[in-house]
N, C-alpha and C positions, 0 to 999 in steps of 0.2 A: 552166472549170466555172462555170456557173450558181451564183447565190446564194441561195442554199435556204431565208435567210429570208425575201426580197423576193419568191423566187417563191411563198410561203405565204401570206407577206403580201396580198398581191394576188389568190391564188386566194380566202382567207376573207374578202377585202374584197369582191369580187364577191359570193360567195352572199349576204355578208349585207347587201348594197343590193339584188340585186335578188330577193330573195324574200319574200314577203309570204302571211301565214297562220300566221305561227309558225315553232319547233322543227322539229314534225312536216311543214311542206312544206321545208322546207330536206335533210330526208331524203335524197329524190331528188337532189337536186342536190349533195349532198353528195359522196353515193357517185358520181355520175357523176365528178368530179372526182377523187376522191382512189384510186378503185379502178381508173376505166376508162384515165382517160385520166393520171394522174401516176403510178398504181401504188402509191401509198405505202404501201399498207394493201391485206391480199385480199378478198375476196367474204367468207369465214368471219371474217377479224376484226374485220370491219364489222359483221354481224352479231351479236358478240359486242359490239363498240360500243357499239352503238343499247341493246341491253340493259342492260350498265352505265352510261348516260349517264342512264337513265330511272329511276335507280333512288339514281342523288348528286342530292344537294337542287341548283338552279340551273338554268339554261336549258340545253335540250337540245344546241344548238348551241354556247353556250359548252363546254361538259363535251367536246364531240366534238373540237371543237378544239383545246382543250385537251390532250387524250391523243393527237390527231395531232402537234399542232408537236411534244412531248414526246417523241416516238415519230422524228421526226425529227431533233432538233438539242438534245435535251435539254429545260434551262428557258430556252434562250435562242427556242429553237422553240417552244415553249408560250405566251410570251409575245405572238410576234409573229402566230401562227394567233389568238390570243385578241384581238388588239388588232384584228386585223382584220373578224372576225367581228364585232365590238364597236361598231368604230368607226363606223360608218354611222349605225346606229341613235342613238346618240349626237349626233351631228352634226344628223340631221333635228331630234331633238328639242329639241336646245338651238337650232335656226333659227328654228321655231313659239315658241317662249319666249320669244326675242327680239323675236318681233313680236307 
């Protein structure tokens, strides 16, 4: 069996290096991932998602994350969907800092 945090890991580390435009473009690619092609979540509860995501103070993509890994693996899934979505962004920024 696959490791359901690595492979979370890795899926919200992807969206969030390569999307650029915010929350709201991460949408698309969100749902491509997590509805189409890993199934984790349906077409309706993504939906329902996007709604309550938009509506907790924070970034949209954190908040989605957050209730996917959650929805996954508990708080140990919440963590590692958060750190991933997270982590990019983080990284570019503290590179330009650096220099």
């Amino acid at each position: 069996m696959d490791n359901i945090y690595w492979i979370s890991f890795k899926t919200f580390f992807k969206i969030g290096a390569f999307t650029l435009g915010g929350g709201y473009a991460m949408i698309p690619i969100i749902e491509e991932e997590v509805v189409n092609k890993n199934k984790w979540v349906s077409h309706e509860e993504m939906l329902d998602l996007i709604a309550v995501a938009q509506t907790c103070p924070g970034a949209l993509a954190v908040n989605m994350s957050v209730y996917i890994g959650y929805k996954l693996r508990k708080m140990g899934g919440a963590i590692c969907a958060t750190l991933g979505v997270a982590l990019p962004s983080f990284v570019i920024i503290l590179l330009i800092a650096m220099f």
